[in-house]
Backbone atoms as SQL, in Angstrom:
CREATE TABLE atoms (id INTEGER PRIMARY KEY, chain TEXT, resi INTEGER, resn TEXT, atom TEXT, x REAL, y REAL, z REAL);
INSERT INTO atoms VALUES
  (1, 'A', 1, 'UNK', 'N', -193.394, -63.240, 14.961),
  (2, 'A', 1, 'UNK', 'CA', -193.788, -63.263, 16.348),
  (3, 'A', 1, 'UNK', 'C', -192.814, -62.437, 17.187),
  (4, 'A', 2, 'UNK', 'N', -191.324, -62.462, 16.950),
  (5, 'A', 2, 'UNK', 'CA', -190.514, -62.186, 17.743),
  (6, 'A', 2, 'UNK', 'C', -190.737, -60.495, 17.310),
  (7, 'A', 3, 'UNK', 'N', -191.001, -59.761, 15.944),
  (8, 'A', 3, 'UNK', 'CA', -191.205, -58.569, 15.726),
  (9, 'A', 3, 'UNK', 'C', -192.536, -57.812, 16.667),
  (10, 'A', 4, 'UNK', 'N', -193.407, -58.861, 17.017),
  (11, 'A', 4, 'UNK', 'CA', -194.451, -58.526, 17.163),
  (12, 'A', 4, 'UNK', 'C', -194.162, -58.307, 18.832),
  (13, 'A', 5, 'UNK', 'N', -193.467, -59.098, 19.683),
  (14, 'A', 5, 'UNK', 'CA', -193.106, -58.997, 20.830),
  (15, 'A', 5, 'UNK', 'C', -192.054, -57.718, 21.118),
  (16, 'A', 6, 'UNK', 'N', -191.419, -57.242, 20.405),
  (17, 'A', 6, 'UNK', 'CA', -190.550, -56.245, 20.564),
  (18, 'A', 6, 'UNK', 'C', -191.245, -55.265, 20.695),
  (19, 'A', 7, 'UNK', 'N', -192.078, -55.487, 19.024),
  (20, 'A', 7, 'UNK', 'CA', -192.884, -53.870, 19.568),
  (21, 'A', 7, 'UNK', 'C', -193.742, -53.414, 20.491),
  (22, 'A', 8, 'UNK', 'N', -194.268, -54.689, 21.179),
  (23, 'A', 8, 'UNK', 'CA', -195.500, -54.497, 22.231),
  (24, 'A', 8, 'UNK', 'C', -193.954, -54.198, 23.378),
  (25, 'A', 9, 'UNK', 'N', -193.040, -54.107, 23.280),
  (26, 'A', 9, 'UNK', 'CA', -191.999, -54.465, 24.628),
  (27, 'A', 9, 'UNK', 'C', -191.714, -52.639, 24.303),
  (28, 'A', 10, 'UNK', 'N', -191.433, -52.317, 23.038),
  (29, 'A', 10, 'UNK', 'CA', -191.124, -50.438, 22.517),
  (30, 'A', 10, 'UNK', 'C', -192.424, -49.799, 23.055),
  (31, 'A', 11, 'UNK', 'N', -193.719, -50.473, 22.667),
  (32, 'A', 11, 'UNK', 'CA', -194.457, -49.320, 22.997),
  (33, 'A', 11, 'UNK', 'C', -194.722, -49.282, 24.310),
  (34, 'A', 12, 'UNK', 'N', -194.373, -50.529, 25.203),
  (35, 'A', 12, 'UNK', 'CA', -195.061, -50.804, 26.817),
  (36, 'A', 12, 'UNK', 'C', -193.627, -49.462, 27.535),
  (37, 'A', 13, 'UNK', 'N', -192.487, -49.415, 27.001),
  (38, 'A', 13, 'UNK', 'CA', -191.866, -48.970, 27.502),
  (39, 'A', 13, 'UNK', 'C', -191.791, -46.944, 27.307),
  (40, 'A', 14, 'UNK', 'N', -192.125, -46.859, 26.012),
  (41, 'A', 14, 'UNK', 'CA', -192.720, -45.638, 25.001),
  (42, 'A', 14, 'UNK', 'C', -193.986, -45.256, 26.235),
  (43, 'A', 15, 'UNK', 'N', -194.739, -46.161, 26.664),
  (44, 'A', 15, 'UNK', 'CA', -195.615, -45.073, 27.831),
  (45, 'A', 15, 'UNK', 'C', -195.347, -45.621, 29.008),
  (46, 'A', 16, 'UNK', 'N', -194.351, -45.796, 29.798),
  (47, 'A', 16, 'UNK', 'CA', -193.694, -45.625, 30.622),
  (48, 'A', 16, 'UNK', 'C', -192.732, -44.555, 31.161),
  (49, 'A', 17, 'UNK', 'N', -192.319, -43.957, 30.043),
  (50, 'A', 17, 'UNK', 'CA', -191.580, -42.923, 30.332),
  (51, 'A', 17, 'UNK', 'C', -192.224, -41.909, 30.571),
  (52, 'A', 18, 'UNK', 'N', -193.606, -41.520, 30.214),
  (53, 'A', 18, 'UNK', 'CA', -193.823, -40.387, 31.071),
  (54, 'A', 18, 'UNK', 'C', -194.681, -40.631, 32.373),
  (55, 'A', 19, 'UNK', 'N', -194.736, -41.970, 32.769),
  (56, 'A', 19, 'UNK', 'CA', -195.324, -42.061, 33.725),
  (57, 'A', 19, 'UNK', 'C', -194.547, -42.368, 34.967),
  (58, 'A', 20, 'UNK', 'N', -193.001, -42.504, 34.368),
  (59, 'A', 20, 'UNK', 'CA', -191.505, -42.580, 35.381),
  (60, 'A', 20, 'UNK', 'C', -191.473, -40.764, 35.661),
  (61, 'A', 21, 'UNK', 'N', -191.228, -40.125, 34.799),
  (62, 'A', 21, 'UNK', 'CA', -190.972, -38.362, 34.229),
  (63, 'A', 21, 'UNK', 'C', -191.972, -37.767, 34.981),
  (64, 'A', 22, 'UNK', 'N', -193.153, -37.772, 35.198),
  (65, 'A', 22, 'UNK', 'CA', -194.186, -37.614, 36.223),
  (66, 'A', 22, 'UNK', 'C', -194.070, -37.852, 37.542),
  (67, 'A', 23, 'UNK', 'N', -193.361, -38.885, 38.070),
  (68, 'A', 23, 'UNK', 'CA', -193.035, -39.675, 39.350),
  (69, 'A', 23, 'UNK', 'C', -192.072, -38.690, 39.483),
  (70, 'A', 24, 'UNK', 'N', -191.183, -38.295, 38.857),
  (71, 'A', 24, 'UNK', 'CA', -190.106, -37.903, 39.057),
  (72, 'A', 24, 'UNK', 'C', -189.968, -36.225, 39.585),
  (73, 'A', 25, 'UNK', 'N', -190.818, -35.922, 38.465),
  (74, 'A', 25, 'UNK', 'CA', -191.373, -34.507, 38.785),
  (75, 'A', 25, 'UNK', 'C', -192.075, -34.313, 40.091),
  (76, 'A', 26, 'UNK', 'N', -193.020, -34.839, 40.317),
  (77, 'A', 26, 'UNK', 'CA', -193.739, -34.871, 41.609),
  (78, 'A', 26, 'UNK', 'C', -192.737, -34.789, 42.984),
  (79, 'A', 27, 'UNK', 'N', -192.065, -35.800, 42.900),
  (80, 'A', 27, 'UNK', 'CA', -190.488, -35.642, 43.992),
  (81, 'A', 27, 'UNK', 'C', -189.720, -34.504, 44.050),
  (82, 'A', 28, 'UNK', 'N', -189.762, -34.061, 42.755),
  (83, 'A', 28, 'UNK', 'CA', -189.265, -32.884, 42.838),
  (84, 'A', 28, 'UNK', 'C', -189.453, -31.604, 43.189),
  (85, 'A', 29, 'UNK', 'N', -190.999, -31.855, 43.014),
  (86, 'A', 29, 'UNK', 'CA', -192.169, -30.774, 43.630),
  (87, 'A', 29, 'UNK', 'C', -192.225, -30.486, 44.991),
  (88, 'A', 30, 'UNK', 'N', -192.130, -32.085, 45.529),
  (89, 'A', 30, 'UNK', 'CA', -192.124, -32.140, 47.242),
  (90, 'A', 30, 'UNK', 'C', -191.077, -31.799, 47.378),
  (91, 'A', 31, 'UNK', 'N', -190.007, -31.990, 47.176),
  (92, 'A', 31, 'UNK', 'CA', -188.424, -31.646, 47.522),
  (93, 'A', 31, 'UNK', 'C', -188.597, -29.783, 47.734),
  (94, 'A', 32, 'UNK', 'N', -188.770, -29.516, 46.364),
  (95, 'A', 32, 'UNK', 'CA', -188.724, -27.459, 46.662),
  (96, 'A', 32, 'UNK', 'C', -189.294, -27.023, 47.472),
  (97, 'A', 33, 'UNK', 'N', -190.826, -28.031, 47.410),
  (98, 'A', 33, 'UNK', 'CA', -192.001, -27.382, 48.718),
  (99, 'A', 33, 'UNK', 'C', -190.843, -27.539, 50.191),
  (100, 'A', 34, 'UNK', 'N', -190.549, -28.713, 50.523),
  (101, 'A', 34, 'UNK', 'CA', -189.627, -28.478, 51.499),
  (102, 'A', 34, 'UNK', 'C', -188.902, -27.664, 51.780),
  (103, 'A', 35, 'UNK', 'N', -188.220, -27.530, 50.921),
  (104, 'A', 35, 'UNK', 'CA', -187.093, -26.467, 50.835),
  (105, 'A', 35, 'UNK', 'C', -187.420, -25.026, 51.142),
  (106, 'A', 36, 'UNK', 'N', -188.510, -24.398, 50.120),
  (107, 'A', 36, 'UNK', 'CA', -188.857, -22.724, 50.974),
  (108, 'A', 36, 'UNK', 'C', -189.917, -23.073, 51.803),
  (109, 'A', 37, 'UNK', 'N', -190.163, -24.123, 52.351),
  (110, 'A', 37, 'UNK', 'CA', -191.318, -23.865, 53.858),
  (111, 'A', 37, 'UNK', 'C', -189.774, -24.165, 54.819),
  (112, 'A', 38, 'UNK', 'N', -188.730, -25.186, 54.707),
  (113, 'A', 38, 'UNK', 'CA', -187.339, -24.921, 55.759),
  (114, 'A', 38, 'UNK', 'C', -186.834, -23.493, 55.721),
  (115, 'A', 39, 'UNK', 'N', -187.002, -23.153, 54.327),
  (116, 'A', 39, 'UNK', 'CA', -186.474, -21.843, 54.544),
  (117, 'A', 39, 'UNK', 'C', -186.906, -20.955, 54.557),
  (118, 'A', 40, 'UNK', 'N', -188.478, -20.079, 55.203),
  (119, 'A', 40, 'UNK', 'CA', -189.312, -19.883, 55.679),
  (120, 'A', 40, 'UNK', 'C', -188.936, -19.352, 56.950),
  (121, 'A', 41, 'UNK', 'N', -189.204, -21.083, 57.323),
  (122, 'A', 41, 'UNK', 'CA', -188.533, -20.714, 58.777),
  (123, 'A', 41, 'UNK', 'C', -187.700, -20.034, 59.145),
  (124, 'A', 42, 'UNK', 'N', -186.664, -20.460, 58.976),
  (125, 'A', 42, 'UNK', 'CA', -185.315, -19.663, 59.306),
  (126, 'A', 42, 'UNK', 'C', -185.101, -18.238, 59.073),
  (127, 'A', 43, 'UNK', 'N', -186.214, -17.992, 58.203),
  (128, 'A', 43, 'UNK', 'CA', -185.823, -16.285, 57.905),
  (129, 'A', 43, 'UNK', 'C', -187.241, -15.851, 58.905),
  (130, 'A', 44, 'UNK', 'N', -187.825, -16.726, 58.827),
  (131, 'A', 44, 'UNK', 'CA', -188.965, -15.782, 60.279),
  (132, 'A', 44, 'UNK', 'C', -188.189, -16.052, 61.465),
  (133, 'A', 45, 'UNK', 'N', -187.455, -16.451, 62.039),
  (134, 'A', 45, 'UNK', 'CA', -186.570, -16.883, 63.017),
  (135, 'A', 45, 'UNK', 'C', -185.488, -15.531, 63.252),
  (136, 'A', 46, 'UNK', 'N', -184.484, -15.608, 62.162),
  (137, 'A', 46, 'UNK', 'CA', -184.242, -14.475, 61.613),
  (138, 'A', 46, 'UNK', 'C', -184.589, -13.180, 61.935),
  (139, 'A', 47, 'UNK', 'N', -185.550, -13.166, 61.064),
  (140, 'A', 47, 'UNK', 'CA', -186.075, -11.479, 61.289),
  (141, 'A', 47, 'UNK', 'C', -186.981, -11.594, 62.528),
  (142, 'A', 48, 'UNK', 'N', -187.549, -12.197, 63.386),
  (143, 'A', 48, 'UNK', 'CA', -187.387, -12.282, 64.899),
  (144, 'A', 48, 'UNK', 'C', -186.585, -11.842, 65.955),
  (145, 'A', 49, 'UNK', 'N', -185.662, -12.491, 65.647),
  (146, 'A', 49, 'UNK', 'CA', -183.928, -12.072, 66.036),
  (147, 'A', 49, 'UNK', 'C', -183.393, -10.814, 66.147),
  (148, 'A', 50, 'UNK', 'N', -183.693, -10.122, 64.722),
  (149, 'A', 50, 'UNK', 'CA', -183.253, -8.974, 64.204),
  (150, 'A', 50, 'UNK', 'C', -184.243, -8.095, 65.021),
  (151, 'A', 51, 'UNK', 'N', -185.431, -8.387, 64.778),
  (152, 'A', 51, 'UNK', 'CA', -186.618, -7.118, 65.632),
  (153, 'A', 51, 'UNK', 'C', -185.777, -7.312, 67.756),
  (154, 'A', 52, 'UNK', 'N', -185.443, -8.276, 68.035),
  (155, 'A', 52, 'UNK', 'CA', -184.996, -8.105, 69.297),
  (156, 'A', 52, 'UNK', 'C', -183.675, -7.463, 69.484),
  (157, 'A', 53, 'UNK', 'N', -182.971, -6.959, 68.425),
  (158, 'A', 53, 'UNK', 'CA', -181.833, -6.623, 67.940),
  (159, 'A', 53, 'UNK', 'C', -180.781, -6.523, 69.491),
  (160, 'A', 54, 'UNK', 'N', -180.791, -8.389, 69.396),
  (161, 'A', 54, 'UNK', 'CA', -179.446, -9.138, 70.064),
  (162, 'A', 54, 'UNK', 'C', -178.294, -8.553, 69.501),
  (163, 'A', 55, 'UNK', 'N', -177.326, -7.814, 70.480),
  (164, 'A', 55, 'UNK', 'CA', -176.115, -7.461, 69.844),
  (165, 'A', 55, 'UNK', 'C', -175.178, -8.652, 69.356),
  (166, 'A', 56, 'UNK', 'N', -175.698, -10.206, 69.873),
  (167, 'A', 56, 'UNK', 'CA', -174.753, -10.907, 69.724),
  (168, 'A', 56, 'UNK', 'C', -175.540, -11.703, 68.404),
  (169, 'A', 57, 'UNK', 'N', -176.166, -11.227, 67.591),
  (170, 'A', 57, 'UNK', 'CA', -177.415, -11.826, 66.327),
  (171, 'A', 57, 'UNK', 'C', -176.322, -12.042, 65.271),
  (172, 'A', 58, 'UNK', 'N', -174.868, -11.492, 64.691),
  (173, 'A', 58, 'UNK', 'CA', -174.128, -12.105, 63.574),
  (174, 'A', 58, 'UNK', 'C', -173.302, -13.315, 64.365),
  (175, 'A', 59, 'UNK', 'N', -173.082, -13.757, 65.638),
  (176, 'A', 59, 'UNK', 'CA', -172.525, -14.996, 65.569),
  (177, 'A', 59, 'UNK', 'C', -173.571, -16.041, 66.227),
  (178, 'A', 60, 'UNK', 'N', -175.045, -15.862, 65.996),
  (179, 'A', 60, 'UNK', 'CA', -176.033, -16.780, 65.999),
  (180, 'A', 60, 'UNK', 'C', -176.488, -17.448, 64.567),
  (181, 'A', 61, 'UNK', 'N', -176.497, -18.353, 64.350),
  (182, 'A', 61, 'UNK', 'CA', -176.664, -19.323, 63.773),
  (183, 'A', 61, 'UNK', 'C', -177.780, -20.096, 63.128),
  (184, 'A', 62, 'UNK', 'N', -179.060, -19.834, 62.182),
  (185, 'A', 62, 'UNK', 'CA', -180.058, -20.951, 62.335),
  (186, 'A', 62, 'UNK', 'C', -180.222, -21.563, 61.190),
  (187, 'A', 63, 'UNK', 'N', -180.495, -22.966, 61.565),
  (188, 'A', 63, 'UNK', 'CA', -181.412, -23.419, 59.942),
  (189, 'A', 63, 'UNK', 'C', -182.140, -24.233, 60.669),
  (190, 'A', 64, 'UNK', 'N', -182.533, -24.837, 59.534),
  (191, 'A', 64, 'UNK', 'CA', -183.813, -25.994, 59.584),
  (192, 'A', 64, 'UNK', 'C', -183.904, -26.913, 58.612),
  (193, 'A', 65, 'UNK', 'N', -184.050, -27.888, 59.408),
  (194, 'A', 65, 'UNK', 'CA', -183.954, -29.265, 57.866),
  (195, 'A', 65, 'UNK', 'C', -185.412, -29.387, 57.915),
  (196, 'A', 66, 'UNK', 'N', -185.640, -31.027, 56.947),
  (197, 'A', 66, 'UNK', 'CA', -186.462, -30.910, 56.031),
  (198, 'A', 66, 'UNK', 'C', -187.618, -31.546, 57.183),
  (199, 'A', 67, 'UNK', 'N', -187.863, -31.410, 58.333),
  (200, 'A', 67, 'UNK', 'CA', -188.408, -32.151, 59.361),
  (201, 'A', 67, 'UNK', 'C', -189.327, -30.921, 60.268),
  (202, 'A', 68, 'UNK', 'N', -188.828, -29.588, 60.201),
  (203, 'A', 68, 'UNK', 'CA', -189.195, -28.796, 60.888),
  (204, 'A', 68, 'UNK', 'C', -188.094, -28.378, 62.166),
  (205, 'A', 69, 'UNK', 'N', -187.382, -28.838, 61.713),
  (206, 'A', 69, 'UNK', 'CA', -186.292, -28.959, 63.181),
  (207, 'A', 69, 'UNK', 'C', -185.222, -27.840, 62.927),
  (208, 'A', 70, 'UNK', 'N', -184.773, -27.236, 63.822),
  (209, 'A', 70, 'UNK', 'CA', -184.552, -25.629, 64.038),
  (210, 'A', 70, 'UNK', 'C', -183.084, -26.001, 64.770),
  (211, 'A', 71, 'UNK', 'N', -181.717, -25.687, 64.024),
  (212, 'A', 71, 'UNK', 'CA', -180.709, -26.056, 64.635),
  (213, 'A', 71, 'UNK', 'C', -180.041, -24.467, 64.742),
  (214, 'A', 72, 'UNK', 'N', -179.732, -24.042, 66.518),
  (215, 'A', 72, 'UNK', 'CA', -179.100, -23.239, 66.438),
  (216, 'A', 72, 'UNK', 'C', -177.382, -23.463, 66.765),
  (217, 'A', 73, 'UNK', 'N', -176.811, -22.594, 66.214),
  (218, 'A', 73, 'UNK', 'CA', -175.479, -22.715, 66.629),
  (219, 'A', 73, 'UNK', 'C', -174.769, -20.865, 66.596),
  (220, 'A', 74, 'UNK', 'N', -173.594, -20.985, 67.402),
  (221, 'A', 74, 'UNK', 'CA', -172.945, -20.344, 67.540),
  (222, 'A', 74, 'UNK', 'C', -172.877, -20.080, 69.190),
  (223, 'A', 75, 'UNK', 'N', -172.815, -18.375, 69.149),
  (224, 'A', 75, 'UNK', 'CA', -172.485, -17.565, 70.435),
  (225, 'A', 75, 'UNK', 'C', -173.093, -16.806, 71.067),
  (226, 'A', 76, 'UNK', 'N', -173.703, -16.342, 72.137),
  (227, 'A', 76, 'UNK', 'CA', -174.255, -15.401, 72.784),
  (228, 'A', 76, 'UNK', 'C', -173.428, -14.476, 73.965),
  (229, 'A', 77, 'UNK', 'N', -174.086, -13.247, 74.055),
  (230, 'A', 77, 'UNK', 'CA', -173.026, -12.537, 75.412),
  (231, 'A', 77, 'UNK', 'C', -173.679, -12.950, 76.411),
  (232, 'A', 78, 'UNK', 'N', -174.974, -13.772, 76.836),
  (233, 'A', 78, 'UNK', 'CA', -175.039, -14.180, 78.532),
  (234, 'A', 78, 'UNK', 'C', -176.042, -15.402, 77.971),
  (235, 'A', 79, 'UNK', 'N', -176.451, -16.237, 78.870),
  (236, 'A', 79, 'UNK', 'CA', -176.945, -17.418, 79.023),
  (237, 'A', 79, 'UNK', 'C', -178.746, -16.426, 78.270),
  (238, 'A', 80, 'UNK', 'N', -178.994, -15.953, 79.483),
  (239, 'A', 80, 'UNK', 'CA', -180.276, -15.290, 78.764),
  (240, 'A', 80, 'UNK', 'C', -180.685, -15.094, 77.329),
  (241, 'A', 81, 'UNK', 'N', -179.498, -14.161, 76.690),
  (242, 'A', 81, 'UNK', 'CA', -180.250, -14.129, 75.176),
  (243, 'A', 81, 'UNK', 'C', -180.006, -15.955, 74.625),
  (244, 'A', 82, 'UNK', 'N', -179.313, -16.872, 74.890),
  (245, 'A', 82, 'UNK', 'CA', -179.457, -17.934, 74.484),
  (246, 'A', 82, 'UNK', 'C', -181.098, -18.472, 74.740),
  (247, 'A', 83, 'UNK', 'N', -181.370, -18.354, 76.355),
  (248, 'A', 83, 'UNK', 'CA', -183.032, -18.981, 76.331),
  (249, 'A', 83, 'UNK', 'C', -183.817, -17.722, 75.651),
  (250, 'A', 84, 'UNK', 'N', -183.605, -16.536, 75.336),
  (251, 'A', 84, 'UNK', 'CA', -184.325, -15.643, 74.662),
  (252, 'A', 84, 'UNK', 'C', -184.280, -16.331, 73.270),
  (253, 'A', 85, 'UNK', 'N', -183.389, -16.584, 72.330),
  (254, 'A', 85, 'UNK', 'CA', -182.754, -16.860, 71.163),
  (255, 'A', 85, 'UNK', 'C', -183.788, -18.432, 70.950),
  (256, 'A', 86, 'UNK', 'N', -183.440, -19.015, 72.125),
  (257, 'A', 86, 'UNK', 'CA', -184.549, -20.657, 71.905),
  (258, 'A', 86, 'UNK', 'C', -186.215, -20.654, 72.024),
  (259, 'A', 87, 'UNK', 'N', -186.139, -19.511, 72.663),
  (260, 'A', 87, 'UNK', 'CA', -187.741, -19.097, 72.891),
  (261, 'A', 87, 'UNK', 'C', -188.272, -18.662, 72.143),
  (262, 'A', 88, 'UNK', 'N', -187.877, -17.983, 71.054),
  (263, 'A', 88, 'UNK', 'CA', -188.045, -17.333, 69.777),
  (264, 'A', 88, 'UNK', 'C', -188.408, -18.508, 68.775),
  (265, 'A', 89, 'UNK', 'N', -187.200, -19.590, 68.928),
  (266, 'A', 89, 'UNK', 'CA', -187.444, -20.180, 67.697),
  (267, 'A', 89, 'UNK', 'C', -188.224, -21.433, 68.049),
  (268, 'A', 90, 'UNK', 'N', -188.556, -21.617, 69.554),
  (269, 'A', 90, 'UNK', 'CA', -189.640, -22.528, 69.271),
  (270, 'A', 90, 'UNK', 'C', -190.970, -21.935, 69.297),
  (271, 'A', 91, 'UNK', 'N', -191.134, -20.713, 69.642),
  (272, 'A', 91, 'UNK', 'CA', -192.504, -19.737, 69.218),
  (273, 'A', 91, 'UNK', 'C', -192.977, -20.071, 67.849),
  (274, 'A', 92, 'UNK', 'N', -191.894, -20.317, 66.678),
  (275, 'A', 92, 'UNK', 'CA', -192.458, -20.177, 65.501),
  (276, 'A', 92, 'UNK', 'C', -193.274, -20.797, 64.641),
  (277, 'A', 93, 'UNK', 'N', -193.922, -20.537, 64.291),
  (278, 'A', 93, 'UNK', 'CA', -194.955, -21.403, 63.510),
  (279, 'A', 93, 'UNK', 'C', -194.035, -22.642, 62.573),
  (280, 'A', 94, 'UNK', 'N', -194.682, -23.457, 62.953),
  (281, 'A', 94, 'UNK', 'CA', -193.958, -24.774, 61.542),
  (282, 'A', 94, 'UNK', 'C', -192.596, -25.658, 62.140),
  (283, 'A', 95, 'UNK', 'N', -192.623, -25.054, 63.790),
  (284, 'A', 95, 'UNK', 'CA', -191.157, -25.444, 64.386),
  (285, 'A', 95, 'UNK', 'C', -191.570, -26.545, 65.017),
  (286, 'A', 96, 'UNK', 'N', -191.230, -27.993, 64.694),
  (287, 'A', 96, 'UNK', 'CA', -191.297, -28.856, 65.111),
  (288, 'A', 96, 'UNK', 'C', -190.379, -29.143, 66.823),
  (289, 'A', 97, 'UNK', 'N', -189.243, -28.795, 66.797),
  (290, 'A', 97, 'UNK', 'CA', -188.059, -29.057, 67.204),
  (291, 'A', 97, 'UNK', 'C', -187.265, -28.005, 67.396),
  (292, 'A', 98, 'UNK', 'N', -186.296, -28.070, 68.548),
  (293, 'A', 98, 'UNK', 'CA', -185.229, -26.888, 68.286),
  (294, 'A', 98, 'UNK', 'C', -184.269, -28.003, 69.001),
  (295, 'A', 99, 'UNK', 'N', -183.231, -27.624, 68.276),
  (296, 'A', 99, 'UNK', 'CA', -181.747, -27.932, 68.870),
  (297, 'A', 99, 'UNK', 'C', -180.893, -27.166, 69.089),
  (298, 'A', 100, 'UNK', 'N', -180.045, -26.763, 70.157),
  (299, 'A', 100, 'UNK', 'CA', -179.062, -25.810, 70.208),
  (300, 'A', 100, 'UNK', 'C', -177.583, -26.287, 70.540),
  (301, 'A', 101, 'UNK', 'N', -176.640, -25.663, 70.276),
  (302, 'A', 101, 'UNK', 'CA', -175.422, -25.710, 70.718),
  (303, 'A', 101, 'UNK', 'C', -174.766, -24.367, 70.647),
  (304, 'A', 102, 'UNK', 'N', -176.046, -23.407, 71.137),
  (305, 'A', 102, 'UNK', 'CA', -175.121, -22.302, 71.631),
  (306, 'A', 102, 'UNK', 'C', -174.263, -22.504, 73.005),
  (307, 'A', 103, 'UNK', 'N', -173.413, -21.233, 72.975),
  (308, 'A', 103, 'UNK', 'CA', -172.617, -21.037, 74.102),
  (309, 'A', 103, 'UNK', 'C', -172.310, -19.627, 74.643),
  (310, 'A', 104, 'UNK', 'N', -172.319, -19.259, 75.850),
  (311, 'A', 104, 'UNK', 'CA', -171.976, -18.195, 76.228),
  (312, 'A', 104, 'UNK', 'C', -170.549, -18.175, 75.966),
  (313, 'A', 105, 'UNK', 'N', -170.154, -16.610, 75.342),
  (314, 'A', 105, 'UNK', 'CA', -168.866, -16.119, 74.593),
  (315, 'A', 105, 'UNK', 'C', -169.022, -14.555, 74.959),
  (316, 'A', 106, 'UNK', 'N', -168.655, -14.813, 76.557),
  (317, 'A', 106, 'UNK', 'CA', -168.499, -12.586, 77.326),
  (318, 'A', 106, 'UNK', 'C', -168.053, -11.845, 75.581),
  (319, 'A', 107, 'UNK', 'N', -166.674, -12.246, 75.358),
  (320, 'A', 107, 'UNK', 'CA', -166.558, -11.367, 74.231),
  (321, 'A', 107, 'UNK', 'C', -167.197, -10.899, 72.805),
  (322, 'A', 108, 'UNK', 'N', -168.252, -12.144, 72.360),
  (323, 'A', 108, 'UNK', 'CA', -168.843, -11.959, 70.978),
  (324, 'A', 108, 'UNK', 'C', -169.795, -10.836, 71.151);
């Protein structure tokens, strides 16, 4: 009896594992999909940026987490390209959100 319970306990667990390995995969699927649609964004943001060719575009800053949310950081030379810089990135398709903590920096 006790042989007979083990093995029903080996095989219940024998098809479990690919139905954990499946679960697992799938998460993992959603995870990447996240990942190049965040990073997507940021490079259409990006090359946005670049076509307005802001002299102050290497100490601007963007990403995006896994929410759609658009975090800028760094520096700008006047307040303007900052609301230019935020206007851009909430234009973009897939942009839930923008957050900034730019700052005007005369010298950058």
């Amino acid at each position: 009896m006790t042989s007979k319970l083990a093995l029903a306990g080996l095989l219940a667990g024998a098809l479990l594992v690919p139905v954990l390995s499946h679960a697992a995969d799938e998460q993992q699927k959603e995870q990447t999909k996240a990942f190049v649609k965040d990073s997507a964004i940021t490079t259409k943001i990006k090359a946005k940026l670049a076509i307005e060719k802001l002299s102050s575009l290497a100490t601007i800053h963007v990403d995006t987490d896994s929410h759609g949310v658009v975090w800028l950081s760094g520096t700008a030379k006047s307040q303007e390209q900052i609301d230019r810089v935020i206007s851009i990135a909430k234009a973009t398709e897939n942009v839930r959100d923008v957050k900034s903590s730019l700052r005007v920096d005369a010298g950058s």
